[in-house]
N, C-alpha and C positions, 0 to 999 in steps of 0.2 A: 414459649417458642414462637418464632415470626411462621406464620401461614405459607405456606409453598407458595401459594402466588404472588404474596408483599415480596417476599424472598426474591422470585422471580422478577418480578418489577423493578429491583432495587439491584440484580444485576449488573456487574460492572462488564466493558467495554470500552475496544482498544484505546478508544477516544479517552476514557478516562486515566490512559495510563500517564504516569509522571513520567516528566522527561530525563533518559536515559534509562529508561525501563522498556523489557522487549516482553510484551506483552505476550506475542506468540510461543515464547519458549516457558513450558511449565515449571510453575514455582511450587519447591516444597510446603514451606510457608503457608501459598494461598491453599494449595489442594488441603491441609491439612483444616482450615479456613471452611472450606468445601463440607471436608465428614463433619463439621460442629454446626452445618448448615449454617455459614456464615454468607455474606454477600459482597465481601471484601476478592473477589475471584473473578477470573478472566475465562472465555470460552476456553482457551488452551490447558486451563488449570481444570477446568471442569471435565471437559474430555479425556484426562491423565489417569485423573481420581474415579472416573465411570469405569478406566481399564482395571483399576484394581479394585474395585468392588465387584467385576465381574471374578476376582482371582479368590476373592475374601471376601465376600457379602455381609462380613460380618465389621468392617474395619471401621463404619461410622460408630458402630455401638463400642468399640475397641477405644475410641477417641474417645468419645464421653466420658468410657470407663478410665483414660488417663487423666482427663479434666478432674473427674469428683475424687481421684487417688491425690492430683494436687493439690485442692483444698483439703483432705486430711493433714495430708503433711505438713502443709501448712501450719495448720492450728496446730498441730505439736510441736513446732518449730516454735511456735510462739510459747506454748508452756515449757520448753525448753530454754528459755529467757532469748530466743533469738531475737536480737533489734538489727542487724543489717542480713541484709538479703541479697543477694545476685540471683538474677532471674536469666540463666545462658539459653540462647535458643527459643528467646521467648514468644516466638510469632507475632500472628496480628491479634490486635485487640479483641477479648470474648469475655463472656460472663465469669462472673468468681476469678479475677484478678488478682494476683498476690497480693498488690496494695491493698485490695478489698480485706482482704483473710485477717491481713498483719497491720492495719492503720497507723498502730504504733513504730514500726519499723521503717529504716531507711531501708529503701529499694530500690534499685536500679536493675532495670531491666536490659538486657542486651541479645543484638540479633546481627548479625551483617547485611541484612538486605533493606536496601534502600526504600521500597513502601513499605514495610514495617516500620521503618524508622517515622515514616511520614507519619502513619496513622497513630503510633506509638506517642510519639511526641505531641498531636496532634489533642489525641485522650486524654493528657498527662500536663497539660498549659498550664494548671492551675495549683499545681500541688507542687508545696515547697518541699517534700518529703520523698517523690520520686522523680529518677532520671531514665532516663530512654539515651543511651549508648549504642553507637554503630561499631560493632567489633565481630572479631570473626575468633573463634572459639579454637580455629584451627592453628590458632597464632596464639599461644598463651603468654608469652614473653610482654608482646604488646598490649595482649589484653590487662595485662596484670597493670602498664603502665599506664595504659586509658583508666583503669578504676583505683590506681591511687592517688586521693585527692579526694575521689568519689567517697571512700571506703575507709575504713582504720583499720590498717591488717593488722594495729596489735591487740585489737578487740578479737573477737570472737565472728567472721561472717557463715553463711549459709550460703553455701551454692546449689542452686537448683539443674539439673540437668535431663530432663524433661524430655524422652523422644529428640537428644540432639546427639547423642556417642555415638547410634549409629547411621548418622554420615561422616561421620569421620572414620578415617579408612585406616585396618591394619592395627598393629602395637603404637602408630601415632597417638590413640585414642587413651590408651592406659597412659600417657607420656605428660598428654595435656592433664588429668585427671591427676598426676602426681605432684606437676609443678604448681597445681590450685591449693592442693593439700599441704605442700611446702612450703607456701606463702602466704598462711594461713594459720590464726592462732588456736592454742590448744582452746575444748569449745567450739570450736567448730564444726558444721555439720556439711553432710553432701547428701542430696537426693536425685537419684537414679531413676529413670523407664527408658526401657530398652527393648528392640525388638527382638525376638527369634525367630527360628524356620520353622514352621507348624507341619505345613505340606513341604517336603522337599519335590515331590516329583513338578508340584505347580509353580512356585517361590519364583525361577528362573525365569516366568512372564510377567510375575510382579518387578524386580528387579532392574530388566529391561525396560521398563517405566521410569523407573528412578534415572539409570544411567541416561537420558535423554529430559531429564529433566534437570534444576537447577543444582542437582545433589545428588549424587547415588547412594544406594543404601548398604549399608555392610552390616552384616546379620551375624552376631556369633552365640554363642552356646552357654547355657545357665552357668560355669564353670568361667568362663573368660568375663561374663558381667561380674559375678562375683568378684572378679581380682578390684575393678575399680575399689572396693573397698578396703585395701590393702592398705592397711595403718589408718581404719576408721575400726567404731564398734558397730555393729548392727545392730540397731533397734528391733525390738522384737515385734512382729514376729519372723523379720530375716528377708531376706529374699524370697519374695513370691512373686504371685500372679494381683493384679492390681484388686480386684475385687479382693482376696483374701487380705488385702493389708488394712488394720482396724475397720472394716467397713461398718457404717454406723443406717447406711440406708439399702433397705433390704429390696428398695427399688433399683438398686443400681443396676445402670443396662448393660454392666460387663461379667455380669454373671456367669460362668462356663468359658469366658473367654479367656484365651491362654496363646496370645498374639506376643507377650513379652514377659519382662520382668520388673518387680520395683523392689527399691529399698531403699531406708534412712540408713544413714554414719554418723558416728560422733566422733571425731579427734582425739582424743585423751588427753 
């Protein structure tokens, strides 16, 4: 892990921002960037993500615990014979990559926000095997038409969904997660993290963070995460809390934490 002060040091700033990018207005992306103590963030993004660790003290260790949930799934993806991967929502560049997990798999990562794509692509120069796609997850019509070509839907792909359904607002979100599943061969897998309300009396000061930033967040109920899996099989052990699902390191720092949900699908 980079020292708080290299960290610091290596702080980004307005100056740095690419152009057409409004550095003042907080990005999910970067904040989330922020809890993986990344240095890929803007003072705006940092000040967003201080408000909600004042709300959840706990949401840096919450991230982690979603990072080392993605690398499991990963590797079962891969004993799964998965070889093409969509990586939706995939933020900015961090440790334990899906390219990393899956080497042997096509991957293609996809995000709508323009430094990601920068950094994304940026990471990714060299490697015949992955792509860095700018699309927006909220648009699956087009998405589907950005990654064919990318992708061979009459293979078998993996969709990763990773902390992105809930910015996507409403029965929209079950809508996008249908038309993926339907354009999509049998063999195919989906994986889920998603957030819930832990505290409702506090959530509404988290929330208001979101709404003021690049994305708001929409929070629903173990019951409505479950539907995304409508016409997948759940891998055992089902819908859980991300430490419960196979965890193989008894270090994990999302132990007790119960910020959301995960689970694998399979197609039939």
């Amino acid at each position: 892990m980079i020292a708080a002060n290299t960290a610091k040091s290596r702080e980004k700033n307005v100056d740095d921002a690419p152009e057409g990018v409004d550095p003042n207005v907080p990005n999910v992306a970067r904040m989330y960037d922020y809890f993986l103590d990344g240095k890929d963030n803007f003072a705006a993004d940092r000040a967003a993500a201080e408000q909600i660790l004042k709300t959840f003290p706990h949401t840096k260790e919450a991230a982690r615990s979603n990072r080392a949930f993605l690398r499991r799934a990963v590797r079962h993806l891969v004993d799964e014979g998965a070889r093409q991967i969509v990586d939706l929502g995939a933020g900015l560049p961090t440790q334990g990559n899906t390219h990393e997990i899956a080497p042997e798999a096509r991957v293609v990562y996809v995000d709508y926000d323009a430094v990601v794509c920068v950094h994304g692509r940026a990471l990714l120069a060299r490697r015949d095997n992955v792509d860095f796609l700018q699309a927006d997850v909220r648009e699956p019509e087009a998405l589907l038409d950005k990654l064919d070509g990318m992708v061979d839907f009459d293979r078998p792909v993996a969709f990763l969904m990773l902390t992105v359904l809930h910015f996507v607002p409403g029965d929209h979100a079950h809508e996008v997660v249908r038309k993926l599943r339907d354009a999509s061969a049998p063999g195919s897998h989906l994986v889920v993290s998603h957030a819930v309300d832990p505290t409702p009396d506090v959530t509404p000061q988290a929330l208001e963070v979101y709404r003021r930033a690049t994305a708001a967040l929409n929070l629903r109920t173990r019951e409505e995460i479950e539907r995304f899996f409508d016409g997948y099989e759940l891998a055992e052990p089902g819908l859980v809390y991300p430490y419960d699902w196979r965890t193989d390191d008894p270090g994990d720092p999302g132990k007790g934490i119960t910020f959301g949900y995960v689970g694998v699908g399979r197609k039939p």
